[in-house]
N, CA, C, O and CB atoms as a CASP TS submission, in Angstrom:
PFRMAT TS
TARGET T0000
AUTHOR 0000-0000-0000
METHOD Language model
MODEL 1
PARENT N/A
ATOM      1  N   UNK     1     -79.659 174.811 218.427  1.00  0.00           N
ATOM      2  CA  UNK     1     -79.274 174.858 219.832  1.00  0.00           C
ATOM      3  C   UNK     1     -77.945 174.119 220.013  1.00  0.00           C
ATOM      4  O   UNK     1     -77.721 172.919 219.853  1.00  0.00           O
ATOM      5  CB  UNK     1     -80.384 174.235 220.734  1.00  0.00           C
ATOM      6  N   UNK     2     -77.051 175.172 220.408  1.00  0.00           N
ATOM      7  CA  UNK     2     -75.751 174.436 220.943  1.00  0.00           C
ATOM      8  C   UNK     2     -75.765 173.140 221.474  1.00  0.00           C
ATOM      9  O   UNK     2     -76.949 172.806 221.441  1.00  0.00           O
ATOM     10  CB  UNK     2     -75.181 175.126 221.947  1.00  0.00           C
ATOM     11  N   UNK     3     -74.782 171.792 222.169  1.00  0.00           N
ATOM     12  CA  UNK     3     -74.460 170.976 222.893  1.00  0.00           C
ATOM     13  C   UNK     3     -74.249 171.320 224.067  1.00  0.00           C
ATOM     14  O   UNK     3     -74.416 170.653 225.088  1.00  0.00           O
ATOM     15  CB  UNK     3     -73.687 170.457 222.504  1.00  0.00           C
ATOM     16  N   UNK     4     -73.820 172.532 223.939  1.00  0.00           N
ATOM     17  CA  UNK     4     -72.921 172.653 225.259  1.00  0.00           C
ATOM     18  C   UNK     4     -72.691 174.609 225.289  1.00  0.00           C
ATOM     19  O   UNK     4     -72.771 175.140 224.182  1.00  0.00           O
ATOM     20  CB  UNK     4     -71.033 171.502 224.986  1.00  0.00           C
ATOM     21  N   UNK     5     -72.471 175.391 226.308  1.00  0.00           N
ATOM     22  CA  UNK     5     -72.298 176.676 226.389  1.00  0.00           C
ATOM     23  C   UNK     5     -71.437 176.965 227.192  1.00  0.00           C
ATOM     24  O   UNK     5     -71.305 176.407 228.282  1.00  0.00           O
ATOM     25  CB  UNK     5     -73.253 177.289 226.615  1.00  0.00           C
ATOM     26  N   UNK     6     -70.634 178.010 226.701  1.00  0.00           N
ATOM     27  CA  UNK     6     -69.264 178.495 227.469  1.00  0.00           C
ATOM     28  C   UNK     6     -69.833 179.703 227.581  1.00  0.00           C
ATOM     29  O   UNK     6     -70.496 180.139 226.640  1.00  0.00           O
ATOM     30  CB  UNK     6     -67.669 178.461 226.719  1.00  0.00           C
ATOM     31  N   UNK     7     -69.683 180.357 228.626  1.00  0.00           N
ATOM     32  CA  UNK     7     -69.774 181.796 229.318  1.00  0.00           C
ATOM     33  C   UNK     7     -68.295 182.157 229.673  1.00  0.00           C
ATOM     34  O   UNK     7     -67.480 181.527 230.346  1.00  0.00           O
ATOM     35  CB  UNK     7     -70.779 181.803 230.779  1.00  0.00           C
ATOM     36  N   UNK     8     -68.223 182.948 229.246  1.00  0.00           N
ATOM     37  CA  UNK     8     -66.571 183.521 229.243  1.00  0.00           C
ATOM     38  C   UNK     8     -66.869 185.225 229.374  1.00  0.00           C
ATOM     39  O   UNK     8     -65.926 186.005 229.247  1.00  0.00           O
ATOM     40  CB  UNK     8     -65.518 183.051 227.430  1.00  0.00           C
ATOM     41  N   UNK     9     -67.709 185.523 229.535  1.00  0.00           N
ATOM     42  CA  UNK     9     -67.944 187.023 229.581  1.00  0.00           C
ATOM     43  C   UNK     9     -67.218 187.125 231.027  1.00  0.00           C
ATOM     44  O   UNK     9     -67.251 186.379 232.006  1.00  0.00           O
ATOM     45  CB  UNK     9     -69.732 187.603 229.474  1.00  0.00           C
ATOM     46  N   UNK    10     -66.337 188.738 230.685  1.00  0.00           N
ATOM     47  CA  UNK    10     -65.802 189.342 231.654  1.00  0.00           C
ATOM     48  C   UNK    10     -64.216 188.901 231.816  1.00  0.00           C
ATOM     49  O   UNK    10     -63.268 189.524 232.294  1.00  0.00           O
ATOM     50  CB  UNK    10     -66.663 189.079 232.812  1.00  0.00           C
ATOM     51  N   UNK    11     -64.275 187.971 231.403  1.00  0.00           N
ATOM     52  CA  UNK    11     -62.814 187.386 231.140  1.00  0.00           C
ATOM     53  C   UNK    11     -61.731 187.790 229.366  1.00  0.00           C
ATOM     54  O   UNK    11     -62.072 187.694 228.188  1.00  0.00           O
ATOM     55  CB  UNK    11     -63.236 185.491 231.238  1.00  0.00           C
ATOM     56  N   UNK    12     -60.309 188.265 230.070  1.00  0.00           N
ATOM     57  CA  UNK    12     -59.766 188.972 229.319  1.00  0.00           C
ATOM     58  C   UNK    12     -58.749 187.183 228.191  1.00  0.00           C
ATOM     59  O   UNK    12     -58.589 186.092 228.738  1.00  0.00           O
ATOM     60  CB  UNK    12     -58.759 190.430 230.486  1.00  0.00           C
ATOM     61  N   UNK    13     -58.393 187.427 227.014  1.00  0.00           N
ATOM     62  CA  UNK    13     -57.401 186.795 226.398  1.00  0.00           C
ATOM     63  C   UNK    13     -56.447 186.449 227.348  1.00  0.00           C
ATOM     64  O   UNK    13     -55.809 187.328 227.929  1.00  0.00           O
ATOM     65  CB  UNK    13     -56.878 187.515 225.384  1.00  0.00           C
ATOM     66  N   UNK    14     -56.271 185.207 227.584  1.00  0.00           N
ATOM     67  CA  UNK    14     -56.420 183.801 226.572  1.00  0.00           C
ATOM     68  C   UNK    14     -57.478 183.058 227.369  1.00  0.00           C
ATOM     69  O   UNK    14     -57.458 181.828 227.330  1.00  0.00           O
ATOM     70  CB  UNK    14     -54.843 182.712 226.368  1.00  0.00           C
ATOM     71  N   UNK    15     -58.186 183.541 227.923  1.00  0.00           N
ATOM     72  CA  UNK    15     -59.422 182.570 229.026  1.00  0.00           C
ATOM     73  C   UNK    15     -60.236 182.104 227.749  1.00  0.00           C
ATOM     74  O   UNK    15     -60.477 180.961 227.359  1.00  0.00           O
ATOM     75  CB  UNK    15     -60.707 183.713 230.467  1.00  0.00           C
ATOM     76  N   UNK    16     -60.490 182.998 227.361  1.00  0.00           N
ATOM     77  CA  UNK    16     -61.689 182.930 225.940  1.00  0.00           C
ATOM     78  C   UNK    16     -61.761 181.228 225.474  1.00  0.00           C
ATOM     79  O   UNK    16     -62.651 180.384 225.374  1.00  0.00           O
ATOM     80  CB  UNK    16     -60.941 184.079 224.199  1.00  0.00           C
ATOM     81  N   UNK    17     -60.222 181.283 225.251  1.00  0.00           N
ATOM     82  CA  UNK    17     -59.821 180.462 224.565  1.00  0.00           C
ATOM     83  C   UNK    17     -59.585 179.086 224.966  1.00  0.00           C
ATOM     84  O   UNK    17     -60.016 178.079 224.404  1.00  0.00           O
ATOM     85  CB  UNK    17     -58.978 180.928 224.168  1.00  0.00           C
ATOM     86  N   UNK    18     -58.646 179.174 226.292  1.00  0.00           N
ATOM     87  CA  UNK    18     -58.448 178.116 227.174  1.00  0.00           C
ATOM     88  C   UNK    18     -59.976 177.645 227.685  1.00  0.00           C
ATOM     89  O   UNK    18     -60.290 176.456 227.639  1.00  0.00           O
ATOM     90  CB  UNK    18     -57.437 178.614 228.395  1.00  0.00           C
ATOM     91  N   UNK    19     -60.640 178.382 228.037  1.00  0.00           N
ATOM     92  CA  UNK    19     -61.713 177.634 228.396  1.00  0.00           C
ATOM     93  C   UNK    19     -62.743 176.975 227.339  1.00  0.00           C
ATOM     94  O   UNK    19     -63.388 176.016 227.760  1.00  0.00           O
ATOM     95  CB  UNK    19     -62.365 178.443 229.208  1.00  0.00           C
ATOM     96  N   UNK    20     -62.946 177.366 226.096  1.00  0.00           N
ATOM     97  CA  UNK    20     -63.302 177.009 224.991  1.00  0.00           C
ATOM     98  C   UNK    20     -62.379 175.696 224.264  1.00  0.00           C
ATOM     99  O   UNK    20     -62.589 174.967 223.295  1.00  0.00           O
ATOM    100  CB  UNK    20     -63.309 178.261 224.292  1.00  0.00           C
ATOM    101  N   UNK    21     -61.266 175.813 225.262  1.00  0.00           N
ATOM    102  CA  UNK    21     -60.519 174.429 224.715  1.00  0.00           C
ATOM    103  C   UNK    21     -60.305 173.327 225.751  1.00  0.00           C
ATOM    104  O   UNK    21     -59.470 172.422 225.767  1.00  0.00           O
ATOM    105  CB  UNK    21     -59.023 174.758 224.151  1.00  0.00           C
ATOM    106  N   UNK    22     -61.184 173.610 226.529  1.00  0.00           N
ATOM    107  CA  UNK    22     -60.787 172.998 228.027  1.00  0.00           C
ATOM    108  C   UNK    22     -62.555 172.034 227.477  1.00  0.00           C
ATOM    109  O   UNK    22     -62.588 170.804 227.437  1.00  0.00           O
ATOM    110  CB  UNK    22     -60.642 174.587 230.030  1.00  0.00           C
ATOM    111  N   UNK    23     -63.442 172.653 227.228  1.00  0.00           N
ATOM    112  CA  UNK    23     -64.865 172.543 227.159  1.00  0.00           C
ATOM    113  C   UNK    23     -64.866 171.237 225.496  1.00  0.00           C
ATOM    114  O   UNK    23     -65.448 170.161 225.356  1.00  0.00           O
ATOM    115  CB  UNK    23     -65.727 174.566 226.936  1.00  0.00           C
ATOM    116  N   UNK    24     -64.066 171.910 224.664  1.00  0.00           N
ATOM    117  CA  UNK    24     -63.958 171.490 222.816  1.00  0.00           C
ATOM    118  C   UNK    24     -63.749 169.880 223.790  1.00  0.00           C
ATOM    119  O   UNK    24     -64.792 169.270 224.025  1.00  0.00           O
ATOM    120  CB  UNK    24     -62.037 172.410 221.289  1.00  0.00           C
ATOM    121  N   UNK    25     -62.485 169.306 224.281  1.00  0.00           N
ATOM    122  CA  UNK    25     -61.763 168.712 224.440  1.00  0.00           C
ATOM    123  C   UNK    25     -62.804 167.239 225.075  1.00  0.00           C
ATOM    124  O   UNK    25     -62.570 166.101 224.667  1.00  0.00           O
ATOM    125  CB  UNK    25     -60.708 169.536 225.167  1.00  0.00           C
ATOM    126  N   UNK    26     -63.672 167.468 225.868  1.00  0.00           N
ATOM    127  CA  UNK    26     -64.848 166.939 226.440  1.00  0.00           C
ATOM    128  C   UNK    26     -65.511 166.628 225.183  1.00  0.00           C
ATOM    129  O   UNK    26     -65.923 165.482 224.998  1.00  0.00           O
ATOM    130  CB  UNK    26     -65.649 167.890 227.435  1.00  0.00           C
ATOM    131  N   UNK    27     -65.664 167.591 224.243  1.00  0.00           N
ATOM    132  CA  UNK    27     -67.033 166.864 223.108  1.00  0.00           C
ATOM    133  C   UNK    27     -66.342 165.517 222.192  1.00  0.00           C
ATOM    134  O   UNK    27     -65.212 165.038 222.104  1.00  0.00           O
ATOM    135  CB  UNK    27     -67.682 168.368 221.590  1.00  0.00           C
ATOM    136  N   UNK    28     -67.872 165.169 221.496  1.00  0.00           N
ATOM    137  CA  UNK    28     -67.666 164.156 220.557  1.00  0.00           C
ATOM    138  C   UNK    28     -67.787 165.223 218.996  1.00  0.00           C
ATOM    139  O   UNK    28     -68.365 166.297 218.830  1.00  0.00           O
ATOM    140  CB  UNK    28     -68.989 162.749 220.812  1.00  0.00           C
ATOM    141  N   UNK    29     -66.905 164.298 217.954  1.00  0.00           N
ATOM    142  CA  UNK    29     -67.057 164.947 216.596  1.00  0.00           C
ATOM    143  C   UNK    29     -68.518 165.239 216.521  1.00  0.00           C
ATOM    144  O   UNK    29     -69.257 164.581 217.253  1.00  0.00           O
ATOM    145  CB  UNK    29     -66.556 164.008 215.338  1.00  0.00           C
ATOM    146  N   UNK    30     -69.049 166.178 215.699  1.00  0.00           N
ATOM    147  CA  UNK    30     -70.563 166.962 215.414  1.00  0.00           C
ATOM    148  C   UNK    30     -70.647 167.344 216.208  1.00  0.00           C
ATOM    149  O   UNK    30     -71.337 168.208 215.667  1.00  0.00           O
ATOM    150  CB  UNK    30     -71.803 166.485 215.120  1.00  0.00           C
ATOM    151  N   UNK    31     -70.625 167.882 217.993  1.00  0.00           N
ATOM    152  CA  UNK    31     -71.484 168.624 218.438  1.00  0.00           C
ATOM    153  C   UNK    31     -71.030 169.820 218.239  1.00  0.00           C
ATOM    154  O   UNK    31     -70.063 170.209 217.583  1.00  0.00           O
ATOM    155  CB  UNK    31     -71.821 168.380 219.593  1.00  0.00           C
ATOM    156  N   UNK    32     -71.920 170.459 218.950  1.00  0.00           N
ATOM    157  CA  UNK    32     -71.524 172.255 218.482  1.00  0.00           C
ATOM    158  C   UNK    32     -71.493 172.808 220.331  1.00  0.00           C
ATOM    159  O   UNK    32     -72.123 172.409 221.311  1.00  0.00           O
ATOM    160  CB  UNK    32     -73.404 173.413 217.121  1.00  0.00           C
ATOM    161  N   UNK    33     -70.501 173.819 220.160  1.00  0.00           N
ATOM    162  CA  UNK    33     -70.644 174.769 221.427  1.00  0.00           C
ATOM    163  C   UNK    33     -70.651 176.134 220.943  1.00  0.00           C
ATOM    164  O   UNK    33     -70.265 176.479 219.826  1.00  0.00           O
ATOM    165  CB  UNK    33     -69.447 174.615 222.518  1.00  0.00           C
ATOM    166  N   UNK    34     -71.233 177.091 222.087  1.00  0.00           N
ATOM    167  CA  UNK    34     -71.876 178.354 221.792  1.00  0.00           C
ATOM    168  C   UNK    34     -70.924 178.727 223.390  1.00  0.00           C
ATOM    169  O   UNK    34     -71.001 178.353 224.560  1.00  0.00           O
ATOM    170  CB  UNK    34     -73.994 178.435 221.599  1.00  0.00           C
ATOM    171  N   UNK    35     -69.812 179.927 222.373  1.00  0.00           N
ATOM    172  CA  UNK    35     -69.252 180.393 223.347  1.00  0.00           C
ATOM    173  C   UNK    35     -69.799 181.625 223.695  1.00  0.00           C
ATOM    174  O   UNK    35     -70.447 182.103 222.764  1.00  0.00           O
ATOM    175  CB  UNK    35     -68.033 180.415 223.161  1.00  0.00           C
ATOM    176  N   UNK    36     -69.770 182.394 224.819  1.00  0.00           N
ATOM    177  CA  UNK    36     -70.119 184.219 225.038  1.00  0.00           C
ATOM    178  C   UNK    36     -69.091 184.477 225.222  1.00  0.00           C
ATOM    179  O   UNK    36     -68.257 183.734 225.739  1.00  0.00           O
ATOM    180  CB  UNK    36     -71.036 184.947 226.207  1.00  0.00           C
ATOM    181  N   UNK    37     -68.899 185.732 224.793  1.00  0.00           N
ATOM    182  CA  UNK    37     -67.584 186.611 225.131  1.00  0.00           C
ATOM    183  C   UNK    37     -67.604 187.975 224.856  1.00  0.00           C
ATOM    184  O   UNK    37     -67.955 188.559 223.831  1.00  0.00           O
ATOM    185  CB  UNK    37     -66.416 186.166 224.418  1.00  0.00           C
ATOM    186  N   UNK    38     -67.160 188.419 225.961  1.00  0.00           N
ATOM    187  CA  UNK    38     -67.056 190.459 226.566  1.00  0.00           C
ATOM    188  C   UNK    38     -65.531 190.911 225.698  1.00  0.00           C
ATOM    189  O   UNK    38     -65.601 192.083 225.327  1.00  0.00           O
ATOM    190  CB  UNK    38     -66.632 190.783 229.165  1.00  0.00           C
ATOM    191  N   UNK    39     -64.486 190.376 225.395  1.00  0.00           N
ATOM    192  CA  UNK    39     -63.073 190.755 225.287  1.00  0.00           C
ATOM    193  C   UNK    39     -63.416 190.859 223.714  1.00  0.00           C
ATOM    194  O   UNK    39     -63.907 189.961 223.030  1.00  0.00           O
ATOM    195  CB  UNK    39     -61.744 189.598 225.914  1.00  0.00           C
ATOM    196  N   UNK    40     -63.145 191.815 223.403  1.00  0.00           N
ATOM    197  CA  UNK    40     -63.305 192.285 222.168  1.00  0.00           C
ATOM    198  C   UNK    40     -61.866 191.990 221.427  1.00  0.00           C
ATOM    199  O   UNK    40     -61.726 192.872 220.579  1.00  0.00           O
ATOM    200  CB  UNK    40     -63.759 193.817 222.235  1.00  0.00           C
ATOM    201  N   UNK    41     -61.105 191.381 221.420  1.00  0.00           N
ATOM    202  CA  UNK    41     -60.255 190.840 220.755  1.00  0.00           C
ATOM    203  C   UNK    41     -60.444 189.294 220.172  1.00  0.00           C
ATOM    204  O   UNK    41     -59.730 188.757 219.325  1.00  0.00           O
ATOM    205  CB  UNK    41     -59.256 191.006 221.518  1.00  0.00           C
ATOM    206  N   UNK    42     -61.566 188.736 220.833  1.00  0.00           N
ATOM    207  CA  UNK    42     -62.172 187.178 220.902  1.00  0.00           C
ATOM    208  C   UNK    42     -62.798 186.792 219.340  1.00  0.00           C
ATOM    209  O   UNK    42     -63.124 185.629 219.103  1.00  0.00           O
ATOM    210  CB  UNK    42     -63.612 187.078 222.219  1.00  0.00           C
ATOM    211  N   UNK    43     -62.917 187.730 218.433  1.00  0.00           N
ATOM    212  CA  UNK    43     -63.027 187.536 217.245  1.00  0.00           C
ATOM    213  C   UNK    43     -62.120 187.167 216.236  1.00  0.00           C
ATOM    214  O   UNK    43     -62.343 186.388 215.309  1.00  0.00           O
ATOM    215  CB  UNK    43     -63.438 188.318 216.989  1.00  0.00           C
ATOM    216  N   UNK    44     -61.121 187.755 216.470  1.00  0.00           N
ATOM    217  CA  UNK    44     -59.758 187.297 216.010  1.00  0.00           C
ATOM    218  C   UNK    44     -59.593 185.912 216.894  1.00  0.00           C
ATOM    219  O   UNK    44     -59.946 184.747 216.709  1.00  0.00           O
ATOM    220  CB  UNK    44     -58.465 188.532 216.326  1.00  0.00           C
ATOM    221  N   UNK    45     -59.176 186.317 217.511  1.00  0.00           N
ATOM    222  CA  UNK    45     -58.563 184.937 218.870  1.00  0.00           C
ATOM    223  C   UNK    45     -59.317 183.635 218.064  1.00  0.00           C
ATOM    224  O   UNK    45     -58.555 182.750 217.676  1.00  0.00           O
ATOM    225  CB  UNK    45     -59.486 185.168 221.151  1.00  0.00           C
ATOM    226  N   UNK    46     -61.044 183.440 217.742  1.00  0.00           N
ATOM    227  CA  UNK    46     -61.683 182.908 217.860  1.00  0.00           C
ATOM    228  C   UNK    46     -61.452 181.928 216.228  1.00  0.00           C
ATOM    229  O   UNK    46     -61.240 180.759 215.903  1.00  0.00           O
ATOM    230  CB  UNK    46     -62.744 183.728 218.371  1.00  0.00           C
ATOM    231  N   UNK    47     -61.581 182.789 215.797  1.00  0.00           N
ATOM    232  CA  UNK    47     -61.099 183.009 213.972  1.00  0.00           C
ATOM    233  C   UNK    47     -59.810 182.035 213.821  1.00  0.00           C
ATOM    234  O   UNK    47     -59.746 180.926 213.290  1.00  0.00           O
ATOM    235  CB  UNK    47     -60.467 184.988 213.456  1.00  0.00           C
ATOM    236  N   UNK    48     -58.742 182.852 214.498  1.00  0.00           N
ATOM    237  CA  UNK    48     -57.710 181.920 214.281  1.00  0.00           C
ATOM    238  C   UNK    48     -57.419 180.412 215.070  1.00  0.00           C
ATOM    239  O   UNK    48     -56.520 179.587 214.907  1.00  0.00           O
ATOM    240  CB  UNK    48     -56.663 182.716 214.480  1.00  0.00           C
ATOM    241  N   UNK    49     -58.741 180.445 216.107  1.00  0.00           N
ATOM    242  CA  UNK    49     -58.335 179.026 217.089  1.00  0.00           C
ATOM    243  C   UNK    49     -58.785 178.175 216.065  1.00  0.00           C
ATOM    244  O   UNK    49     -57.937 177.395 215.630  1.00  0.00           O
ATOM    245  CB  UNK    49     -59.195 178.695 218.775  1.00  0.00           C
ATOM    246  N   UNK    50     -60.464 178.108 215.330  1.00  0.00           N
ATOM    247  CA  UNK    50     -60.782 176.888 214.913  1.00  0.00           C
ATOM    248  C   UNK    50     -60.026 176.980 213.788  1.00  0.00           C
ATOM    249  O   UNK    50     -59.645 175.819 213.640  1.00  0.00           O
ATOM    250  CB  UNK    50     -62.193 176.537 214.764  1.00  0.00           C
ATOM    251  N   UNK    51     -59.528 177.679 212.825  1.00  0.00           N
ATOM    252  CA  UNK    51     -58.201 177.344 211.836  1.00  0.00           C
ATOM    253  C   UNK    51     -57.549 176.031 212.640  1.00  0.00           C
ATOM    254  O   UNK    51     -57.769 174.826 212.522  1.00  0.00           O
ATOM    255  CB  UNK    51     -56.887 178.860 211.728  1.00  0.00           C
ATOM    256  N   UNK    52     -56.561 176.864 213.596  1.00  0.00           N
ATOM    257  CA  UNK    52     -55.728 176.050 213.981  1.00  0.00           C
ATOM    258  C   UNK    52     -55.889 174.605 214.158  1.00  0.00           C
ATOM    259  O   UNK    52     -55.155 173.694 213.774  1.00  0.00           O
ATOM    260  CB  UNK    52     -55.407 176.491 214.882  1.00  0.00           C
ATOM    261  N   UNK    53     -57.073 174.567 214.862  1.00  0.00           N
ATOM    262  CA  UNK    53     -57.498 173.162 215.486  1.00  0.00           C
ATOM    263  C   UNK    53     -58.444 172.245 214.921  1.00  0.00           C
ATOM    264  O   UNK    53     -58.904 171.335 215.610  1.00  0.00           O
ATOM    265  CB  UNK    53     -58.023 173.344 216.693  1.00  0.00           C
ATOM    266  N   UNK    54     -58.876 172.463 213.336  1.00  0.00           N
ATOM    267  CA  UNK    54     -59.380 172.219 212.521  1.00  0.00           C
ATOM    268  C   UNK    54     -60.921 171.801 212.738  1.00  0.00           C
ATOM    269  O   UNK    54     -61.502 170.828 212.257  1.00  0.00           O
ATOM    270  CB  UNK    54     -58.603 171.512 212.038  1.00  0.00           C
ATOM    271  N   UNK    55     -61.323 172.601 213.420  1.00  0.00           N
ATOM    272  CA  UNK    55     -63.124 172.906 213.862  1.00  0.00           C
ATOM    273  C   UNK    55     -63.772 173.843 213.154  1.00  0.00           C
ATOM    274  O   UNK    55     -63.330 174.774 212.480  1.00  0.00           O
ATOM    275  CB  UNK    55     -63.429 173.482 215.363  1.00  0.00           C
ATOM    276  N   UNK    56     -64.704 173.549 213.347  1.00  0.00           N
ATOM    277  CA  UNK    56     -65.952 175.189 211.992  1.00  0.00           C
ATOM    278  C   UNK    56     -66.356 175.717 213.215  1.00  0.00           C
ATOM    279  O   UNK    56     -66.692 175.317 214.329  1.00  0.00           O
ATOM    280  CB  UNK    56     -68.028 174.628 210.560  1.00  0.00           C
ATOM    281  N   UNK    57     -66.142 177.171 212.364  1.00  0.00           N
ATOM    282  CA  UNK    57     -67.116 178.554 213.121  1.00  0.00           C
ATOM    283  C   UNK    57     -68.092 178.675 212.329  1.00  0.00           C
ATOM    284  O   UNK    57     -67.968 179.182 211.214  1.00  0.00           O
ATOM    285  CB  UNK    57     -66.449 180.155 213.260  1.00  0.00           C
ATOM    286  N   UNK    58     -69.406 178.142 212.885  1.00  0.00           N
ATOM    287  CA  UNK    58     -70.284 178.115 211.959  1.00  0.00           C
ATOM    288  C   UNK    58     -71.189 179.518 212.321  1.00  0.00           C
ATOM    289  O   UNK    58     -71.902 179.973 211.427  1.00  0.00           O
ATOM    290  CB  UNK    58     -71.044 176.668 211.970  1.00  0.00           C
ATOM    291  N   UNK    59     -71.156 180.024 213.320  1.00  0.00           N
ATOM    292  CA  UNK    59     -71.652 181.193 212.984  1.00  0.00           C
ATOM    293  C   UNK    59     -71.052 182.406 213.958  1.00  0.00           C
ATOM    294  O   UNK    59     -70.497 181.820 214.887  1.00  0.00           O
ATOM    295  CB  UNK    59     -73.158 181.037 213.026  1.00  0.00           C
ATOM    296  N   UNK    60     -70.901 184.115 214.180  1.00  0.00           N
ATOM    297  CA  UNK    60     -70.755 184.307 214.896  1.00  0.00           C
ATOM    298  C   UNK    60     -71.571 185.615 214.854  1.00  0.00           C
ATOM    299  O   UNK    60     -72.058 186.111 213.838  1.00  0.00           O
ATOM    300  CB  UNK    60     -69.681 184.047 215.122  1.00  0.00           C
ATOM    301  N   UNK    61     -71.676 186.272 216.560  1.00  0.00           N
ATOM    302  CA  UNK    61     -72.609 187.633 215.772  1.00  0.00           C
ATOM    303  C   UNK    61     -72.379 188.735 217.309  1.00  0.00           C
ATOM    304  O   UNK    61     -72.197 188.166 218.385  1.00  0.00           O
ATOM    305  CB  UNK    61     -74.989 187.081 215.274  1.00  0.00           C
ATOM    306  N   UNK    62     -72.397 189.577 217.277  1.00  0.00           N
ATOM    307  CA  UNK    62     -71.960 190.563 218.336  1.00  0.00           C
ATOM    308  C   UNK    62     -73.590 190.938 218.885  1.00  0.00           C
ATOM    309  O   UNK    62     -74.295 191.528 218.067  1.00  0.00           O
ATOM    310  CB  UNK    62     -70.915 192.065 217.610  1.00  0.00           C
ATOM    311  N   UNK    63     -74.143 190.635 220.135  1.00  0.00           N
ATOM    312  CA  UNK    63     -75.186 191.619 220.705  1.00  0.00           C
ATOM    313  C   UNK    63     -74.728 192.232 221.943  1.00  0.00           C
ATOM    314  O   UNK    63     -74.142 191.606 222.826  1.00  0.00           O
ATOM    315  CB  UNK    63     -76.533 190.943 220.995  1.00  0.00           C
ATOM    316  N   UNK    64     -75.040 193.604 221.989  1.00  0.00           N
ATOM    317  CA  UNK    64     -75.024 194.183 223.171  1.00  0.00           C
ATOM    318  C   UNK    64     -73.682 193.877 223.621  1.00  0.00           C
ATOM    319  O   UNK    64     -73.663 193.220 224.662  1.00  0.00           O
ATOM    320  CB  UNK    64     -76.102 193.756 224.055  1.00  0.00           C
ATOM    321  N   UNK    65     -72.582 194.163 223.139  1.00  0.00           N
ATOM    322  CA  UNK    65     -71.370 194.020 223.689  1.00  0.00           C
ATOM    323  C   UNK    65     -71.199 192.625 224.161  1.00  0.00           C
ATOM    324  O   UNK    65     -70.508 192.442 225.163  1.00  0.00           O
ATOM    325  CB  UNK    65     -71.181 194.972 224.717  1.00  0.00           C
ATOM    326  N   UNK    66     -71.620 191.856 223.698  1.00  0.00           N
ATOM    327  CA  UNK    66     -71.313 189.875 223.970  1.00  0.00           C
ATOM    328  C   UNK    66     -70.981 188.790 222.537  1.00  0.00           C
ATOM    329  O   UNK    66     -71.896 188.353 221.839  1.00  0.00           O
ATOM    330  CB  UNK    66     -73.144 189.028 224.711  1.00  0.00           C
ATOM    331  N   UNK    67     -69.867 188.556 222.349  1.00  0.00           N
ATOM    332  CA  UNK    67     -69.745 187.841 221.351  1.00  0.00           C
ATOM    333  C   UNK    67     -70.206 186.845 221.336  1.00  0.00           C
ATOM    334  O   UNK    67     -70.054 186.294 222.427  1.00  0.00           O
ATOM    335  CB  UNK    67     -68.854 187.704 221.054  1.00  0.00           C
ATOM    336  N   UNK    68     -70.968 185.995 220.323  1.00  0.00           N
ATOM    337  CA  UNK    68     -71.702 184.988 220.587  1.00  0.00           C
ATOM    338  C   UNK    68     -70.719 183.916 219.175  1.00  0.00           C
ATOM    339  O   UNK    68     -70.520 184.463 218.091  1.00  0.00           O
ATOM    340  CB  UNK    68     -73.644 185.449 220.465  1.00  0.00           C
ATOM    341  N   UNK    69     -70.264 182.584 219.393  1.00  0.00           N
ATOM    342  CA  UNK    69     -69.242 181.678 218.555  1.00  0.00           C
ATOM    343  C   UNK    69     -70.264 180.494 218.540  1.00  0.00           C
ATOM    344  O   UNK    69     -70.705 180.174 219.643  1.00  0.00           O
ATOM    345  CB  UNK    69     -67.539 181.295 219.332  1.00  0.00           C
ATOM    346  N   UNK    70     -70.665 179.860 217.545  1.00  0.00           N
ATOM    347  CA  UNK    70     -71.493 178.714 217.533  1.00  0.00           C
ATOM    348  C   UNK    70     -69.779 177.689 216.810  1.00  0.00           C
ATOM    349  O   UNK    70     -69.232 178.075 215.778  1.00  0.00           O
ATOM    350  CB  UNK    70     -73.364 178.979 216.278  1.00  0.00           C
ATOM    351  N   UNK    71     -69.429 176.874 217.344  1.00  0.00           N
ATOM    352  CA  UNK    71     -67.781 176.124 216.780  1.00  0.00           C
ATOM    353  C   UNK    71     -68.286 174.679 216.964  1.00  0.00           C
ATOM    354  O   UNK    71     -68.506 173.972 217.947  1.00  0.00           O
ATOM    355  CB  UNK    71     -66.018 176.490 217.969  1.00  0.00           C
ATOM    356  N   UNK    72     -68.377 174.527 215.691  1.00  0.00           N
ATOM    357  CA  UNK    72     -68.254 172.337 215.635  1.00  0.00           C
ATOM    358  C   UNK    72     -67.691 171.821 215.721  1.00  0.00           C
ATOM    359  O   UNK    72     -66.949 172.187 214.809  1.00  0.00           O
ATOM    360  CB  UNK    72     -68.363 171.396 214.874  1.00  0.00           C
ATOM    361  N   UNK    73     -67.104 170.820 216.265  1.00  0.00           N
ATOM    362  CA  UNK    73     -66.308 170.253 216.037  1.00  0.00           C
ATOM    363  C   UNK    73     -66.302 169.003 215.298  1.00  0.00           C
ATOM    364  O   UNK    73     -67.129 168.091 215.330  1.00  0.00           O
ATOM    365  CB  UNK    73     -65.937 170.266 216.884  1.00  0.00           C
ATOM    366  N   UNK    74     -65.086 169.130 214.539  1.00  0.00           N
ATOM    367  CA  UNK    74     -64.967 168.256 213.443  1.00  0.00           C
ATOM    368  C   UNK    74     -64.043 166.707 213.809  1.00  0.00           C
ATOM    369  O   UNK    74     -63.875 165.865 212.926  1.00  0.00           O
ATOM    370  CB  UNK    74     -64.223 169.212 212.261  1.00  0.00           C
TER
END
């Protein structure tokens, strides 16, 4: 079970993201957040944010048109 959950469904690039970094920014090292997301570009987007920002995508998985990002932060 996540720390924390971002709902981002319905929202187009860069919300995905900004709000997933608006939310990261609030945690302590180890917890985990569980983002949702409708924008089908958010896999990439998602892929290359925790690179960047040196966090784990520890898991991710598509249902029913909703991307689901479990991201730790490190």
């Amino acid at each position: 079970m996540a720390d924390m959950v971002v709902d981002t469904k319905g929202l187009a690039c860069p919300m995905p993201i900004v709000k997933a970094k608006k939310a990261m920014d609030g945690m302590q090292s180890g917890q985990t957040m569980e983002v949702l997301s409708t924008d089908k570009g958010s896999l990439n987007d998602f892929t290359a944010w925790v690179k960047q920002t040196g966090n784990e995508l520890v898991s991710h998985e598509v249902e029913n048109g909703v991307y689901k990002f479990l991201v730790k932060k490190l």
